[in-house]
C-alpha positions in Angstrom: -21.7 21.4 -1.4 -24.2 24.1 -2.6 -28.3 23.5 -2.6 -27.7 20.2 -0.8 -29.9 20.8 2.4 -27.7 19.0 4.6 -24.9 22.1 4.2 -27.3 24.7 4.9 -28.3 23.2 8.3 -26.9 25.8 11.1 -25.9 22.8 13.5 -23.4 21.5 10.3 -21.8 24.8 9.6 -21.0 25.2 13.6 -19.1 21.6 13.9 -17.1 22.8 11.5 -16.3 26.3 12.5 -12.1 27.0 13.4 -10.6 29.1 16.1 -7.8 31.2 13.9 -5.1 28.8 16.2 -6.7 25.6 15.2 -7.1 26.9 11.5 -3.6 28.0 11.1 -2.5 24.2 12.7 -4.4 22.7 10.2 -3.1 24.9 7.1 0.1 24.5 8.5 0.4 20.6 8.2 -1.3 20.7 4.8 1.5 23.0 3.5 4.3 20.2 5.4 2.3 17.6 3.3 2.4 19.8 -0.2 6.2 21.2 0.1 6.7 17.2 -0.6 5.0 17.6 -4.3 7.3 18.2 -7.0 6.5 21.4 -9.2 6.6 19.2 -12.7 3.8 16.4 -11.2 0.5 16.4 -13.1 -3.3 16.5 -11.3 -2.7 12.4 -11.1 0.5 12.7 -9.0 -1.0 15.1 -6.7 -4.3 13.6 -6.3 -2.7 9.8 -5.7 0.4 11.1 -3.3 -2.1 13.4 -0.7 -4.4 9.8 -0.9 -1.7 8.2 0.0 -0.2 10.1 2.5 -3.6 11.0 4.3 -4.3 7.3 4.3 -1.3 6.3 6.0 -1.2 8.8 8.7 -5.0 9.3 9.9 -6.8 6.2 11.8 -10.1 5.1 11.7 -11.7 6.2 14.9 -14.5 7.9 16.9 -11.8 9.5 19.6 -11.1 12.2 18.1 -12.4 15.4 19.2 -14.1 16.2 16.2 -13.3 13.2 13.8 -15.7 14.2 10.7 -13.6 17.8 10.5 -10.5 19.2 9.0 -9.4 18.8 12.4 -8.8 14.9 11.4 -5.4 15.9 10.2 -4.4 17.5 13.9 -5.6 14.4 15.8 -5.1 11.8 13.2 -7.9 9.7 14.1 -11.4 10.4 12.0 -14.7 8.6 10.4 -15.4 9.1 6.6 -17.0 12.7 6.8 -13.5 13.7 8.6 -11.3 11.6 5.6 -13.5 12.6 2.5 -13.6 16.5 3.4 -9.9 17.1 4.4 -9.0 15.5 1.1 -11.5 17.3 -0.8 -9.9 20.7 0.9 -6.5 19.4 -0.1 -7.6 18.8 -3.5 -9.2 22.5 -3.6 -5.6 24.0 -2.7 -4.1 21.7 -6.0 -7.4 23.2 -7.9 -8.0 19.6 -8.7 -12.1 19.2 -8.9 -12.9 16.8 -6.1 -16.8 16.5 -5.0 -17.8 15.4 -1.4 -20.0 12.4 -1.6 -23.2 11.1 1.0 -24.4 7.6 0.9 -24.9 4.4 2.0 -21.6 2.1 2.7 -22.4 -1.6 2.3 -20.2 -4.9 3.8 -18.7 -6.8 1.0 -21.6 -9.4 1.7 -24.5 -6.5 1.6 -25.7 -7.8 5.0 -24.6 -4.2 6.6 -24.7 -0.6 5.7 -24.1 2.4 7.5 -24.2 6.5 6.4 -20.4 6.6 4.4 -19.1 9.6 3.0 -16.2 9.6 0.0 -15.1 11.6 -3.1 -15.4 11.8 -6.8 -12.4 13.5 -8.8 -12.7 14.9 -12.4 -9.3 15.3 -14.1 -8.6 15.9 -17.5 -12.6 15.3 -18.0 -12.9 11.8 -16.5 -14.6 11.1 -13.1 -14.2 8.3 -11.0 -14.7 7.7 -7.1 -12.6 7.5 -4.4 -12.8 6.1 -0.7 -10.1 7.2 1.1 -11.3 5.8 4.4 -11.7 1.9 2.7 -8.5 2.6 1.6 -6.5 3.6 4.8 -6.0 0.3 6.3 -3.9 -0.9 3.8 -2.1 2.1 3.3 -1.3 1.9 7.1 -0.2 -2.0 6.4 2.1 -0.7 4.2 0.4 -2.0 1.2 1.2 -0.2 -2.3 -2.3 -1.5 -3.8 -5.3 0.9 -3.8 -8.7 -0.7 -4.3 -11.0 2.2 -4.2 -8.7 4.9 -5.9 -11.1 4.9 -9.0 -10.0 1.4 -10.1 -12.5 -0.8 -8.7 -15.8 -1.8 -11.6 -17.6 -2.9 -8.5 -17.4 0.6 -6.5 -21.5 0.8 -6.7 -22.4 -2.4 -5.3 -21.1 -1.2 -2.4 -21.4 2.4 -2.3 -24.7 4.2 -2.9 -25.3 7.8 -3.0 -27.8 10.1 -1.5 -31.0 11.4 -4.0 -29.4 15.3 -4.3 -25.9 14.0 -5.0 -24.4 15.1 -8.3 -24.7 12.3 -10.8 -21.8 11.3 -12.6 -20.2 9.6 -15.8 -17.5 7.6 -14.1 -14.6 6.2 -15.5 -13.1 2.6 -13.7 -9.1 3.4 -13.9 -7.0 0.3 -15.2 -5.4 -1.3 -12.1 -2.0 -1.1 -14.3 -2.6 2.5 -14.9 -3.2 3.7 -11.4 0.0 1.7 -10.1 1.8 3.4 -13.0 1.3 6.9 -11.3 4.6 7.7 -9.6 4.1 9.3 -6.2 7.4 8.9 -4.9 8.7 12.6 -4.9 12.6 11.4 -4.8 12.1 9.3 -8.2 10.9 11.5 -11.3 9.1 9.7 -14.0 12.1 9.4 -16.6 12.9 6.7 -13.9 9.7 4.7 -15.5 10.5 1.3 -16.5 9.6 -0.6 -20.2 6.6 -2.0 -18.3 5.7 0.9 -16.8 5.4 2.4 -20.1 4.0 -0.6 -21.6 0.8 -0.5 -19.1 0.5 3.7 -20.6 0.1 2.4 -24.0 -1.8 -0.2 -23.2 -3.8 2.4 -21.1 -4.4 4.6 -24.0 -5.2 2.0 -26.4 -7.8 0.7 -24.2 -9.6 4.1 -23.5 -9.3 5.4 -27.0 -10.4 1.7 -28.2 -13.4 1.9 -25.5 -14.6 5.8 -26.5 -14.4 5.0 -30.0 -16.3 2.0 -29.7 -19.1 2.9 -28.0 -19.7 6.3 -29.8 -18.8 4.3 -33.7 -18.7 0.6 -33.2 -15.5 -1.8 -32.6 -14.1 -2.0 -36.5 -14.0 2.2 -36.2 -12.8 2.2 -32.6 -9.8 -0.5 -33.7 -9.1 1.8 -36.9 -8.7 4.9 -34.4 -6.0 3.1 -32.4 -4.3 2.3 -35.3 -4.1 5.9 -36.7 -3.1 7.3 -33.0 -0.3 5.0 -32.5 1.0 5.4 -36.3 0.7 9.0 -36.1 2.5 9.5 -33.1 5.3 7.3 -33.9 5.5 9.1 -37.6 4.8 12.4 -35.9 4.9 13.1 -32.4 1.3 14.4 -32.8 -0.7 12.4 -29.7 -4.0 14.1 -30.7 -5.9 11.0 -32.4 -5.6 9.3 -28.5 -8.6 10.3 -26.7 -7.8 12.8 -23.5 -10.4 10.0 -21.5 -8.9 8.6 -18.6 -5.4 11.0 -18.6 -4.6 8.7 -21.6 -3.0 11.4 -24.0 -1.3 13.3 -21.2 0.7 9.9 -20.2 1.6 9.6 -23.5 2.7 13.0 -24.2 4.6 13.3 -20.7 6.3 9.7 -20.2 6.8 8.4 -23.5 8.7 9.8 -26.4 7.6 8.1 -30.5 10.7 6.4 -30.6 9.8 4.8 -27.0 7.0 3.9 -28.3 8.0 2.2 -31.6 10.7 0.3 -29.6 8.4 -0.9 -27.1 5.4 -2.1 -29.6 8.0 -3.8 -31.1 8.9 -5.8 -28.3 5.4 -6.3 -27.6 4.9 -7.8 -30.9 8.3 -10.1 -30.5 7.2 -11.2 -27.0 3.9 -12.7 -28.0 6.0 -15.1 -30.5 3.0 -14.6 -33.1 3.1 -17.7 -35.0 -0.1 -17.9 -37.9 -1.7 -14.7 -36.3 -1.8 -13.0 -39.6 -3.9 -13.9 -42.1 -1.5 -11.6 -44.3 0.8 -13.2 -46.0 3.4 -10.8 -45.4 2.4 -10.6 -42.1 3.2 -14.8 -42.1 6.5 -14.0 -43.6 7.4 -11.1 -40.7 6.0 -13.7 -37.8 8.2 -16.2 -39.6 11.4 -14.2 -39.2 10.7 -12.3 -35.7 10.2 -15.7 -34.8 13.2 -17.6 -36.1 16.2 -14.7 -34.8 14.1 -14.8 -31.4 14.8 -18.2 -31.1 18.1 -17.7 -31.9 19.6 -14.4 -30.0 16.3 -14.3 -27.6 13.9 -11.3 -27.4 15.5 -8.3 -26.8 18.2 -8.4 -29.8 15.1 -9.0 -31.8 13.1 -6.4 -30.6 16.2 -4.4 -31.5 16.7 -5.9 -35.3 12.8 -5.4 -35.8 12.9 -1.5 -34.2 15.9 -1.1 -36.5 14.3 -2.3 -39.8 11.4 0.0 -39.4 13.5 3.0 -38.6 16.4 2.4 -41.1 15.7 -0.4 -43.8 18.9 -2.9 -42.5 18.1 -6.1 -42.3 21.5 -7.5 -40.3 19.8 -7.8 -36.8 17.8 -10.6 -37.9 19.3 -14.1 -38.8 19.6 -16.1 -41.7 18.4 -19.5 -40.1 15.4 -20.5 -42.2 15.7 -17.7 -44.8 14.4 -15.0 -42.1 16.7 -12.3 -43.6 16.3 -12.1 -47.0 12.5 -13.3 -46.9 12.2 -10.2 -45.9 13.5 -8.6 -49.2 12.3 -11.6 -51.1 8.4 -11.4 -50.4 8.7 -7.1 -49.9 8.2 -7.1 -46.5 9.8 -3.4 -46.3 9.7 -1.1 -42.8 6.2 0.5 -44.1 4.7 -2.8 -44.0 6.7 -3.8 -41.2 5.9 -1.1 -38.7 1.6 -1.1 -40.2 2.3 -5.0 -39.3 3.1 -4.6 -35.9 0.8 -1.7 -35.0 -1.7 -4.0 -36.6 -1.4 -6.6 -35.0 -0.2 -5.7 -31.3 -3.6 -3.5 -31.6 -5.9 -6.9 -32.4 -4.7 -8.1 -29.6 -5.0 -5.9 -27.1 -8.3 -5.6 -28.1 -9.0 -9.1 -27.8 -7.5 -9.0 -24.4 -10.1 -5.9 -23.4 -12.6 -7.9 -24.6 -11.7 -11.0 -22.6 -11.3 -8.7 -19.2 -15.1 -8.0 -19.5 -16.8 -8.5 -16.2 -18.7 -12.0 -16.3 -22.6 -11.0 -16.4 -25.1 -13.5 -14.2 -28.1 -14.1 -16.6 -31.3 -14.8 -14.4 -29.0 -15.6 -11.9 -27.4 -18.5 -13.2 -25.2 -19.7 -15.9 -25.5 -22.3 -18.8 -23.4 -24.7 -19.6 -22.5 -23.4 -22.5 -21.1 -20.3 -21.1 -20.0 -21.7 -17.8 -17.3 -23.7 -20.3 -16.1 -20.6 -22.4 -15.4 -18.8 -19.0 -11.9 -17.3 -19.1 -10.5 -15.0 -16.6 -7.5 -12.8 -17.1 -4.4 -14.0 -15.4 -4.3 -11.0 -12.9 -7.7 -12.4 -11.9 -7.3 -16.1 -11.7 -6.3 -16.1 -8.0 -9.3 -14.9 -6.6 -12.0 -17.1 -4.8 -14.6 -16.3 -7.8 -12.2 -17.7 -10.3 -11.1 -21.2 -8.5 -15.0 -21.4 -7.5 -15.5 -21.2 -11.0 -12.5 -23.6 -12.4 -13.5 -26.1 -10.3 -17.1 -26.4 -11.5 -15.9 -26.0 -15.1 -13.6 -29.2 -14.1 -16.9 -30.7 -12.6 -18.7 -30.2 -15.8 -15.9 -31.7 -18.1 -16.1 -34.5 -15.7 -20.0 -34.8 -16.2 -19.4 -34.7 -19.5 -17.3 -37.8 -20.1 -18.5 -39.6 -17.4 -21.5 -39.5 -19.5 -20.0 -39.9 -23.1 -18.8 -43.2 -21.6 -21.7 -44.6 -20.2 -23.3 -43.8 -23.7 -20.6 -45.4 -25.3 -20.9 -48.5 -22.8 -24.9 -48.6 -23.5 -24.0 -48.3 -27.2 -21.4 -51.2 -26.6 -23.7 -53.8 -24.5 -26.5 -53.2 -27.4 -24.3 -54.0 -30.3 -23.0 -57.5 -28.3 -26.9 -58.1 -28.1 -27.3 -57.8 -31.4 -24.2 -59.9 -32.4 -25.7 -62.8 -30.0 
């Protein structure tokens, strides 16, 4: 809070002045809050679990005695000057770096704004905004989703920050990512399900991808996944993902190489690839994932495809079609199986990054043209933006051969002129 002249101000340093009673209170339910923390969690664990627990148990509310205070956690009722420097205290006792932010909060329709105060943590080198206080009513519903825990791209169009603030380079979390932080301090994180997993790998792909990209271009960024996810399955090493966005500490603390070799291969026999490959021997390897799937489903394939790579056996996969010993016949062999699968579970992901871009207004409107190649992600297709915009694609494919057929009609009626 240092050189901002708001903190130097005599009447802000009084309003936030403790008797020795009301300062040990407040130490004293931070430490009840903190004994809950497990000693093995990482800066994510403990910056997510005190969010969530602050947010559950402090109301928005101007009763309080002193509601923009530490005090907030005595009284449990505050505003967001009360919510956004308790939790920056709480995240000074983990000696996680959390700033205290001034601004301007907007309504979700911009027709309101009012003085709002939040946060900005930096862990592992990656900064992204919080607003605990935006958060809190769901956490008091008893919903599990946080919007504003550094996973929302539109956090600025809603939040703006005084002149003398600190500016950042912020990070927007993966959605998947920050529901993958466990925060429950009765289940460790070997409890972490394959999907849970999935969505770290997926994580890291997408930030390494993303760095690499914008520092080299996309055909080095995709070469850099490859080489981290080869190398860490060959070698444990985890040092070719980049450290942006936690993504090479999730690795290194939840999943093991073998993990991640089984579960790429899964990835690659759920997508039921089928002429992906412009390889040949990527063809033949489709071909034969594709064939035993359909016959013992997608687990025991998974399974016969993990096992090929790691040991050179071929039995897990059946001989419907050939699919066993095309692999032997055309030299598909576990090098060329496991470069395969990195290969092309990585061209894919990227594709779907690329497709999770945020749609970009161009002087306000759209073409036709683009209107028609609109496709959202599935995790996005329930919102109001996305039917809005299904149903004018639906109105424009309409237009379209409504038109094509009064052409054709035109066309039609001219031709039986002619002909009389």
């Amino acid at each position: 809070m240092a050189g901002k002249q708001k903190y130097n101000q005599e009447r802000y340093q009084q309003r936030r002045t403790y008797s020795g009673r009301e300062l040990k209170q407040i130490i004293g339910q931070m430490k009840v809050i903190e004994g809950n923390i497990p000693k093995e969690w990482n800066q994510m664990q403990k910056a997510k679990y005190i969010y969530e627990v602050l947010g559950k148990n402090i109301e928005y509310s101007l009763s309080a005695q002193r509601p923009s205070s530490l005090s907030v956690i005595l009284d449990r009722k505050g505003v967001c000057a009360g919510y956004a420097l308790l939790y920056k205290e709480m995240m000074d006792r983990q000696g996680i770096q959390c700033d205290y932010i001034r601004g301007i909060g907007f309504s979700p329709n911009r027709t309101q704004s009012e003085k709002h105060a939040w946060n900005v943590l930096t862990i592992d080198g990656t900064s992204f905004p919080v607003d605990l206080t935006w958060d809190s009513p769901a956490l008091r519903r008893g919903d599990t989703q946080l919007q504003y825990f550094g996973n929302n791209p539109r956090f600025f169009e809603r939040h703006i920050t005084e002149q003398d603030e600190i500016q950042y380079n912020y990070q927007v979390l993966p959605t998947d990512f920050v529901n993958s932080i466990n925060t429950d301090p009765n289940v460790r994180q070997a409890g972490l399900d394959q999907n849970d997993k999935m969505s770290i790998i997926k994580l890291a792909i997408e930030q390494t991808y993303t760095k690499y990209k914008n520092n080299y271009g996309p055909q080095s960024a995709k070469e850099q996944v490859v080489k981290a996810i080869e190398k860490y399955i060959t070698t444990g090493y985890s040092d070719s993902f980049t450290r942006q966005g936690q993504a090479r500490a999730q690795i290194e603390e939840h999943i093991t190489p073998t993990e991640m070799l089984d579960l790429i291969t899964k990835s690659f026999t759920e997508q039921n690839y089928n002429g992906y490959n412009k390889d040949f021997k990527g063809r033949v390897l489709e071909s034969s994932v594709n064939q035993t799937s359909q016959r013992y489903g997608i687990d025991h394939t998974a399974n016969a495809l993990a096992d090929y790579i790691k040991t050179g056996k071929t039995l897990g996969f059946t001989r419907t079609n050939d699919a066993r010993s095309n692999l032997t016949t055309y030299a598909v062999f576990p090098g060329d199986a496991i470069n395969l699968v990195i290969d092309t579970v990585t061209d894919k992901a990227i594709e779907d990054i690329e497709k999770d871009k945020t749609i970009q207004v161009k002087n306000s409107y759209f073409s036709i043209d683009e209107l028609s190649e609109v496709d959202l992600p599935e995790e996005k297709k329930n919102n109001v933006i996305s039917k809005a915009i299904d149903w004018i694609k639906q109105k424009t494919k309409e237009k379209f051969r409504s038109k094509g057929k009064q052409n054709q009609e035109i066309k039609k009626s001219r031709e039986d002129d002619g002909e009389r």
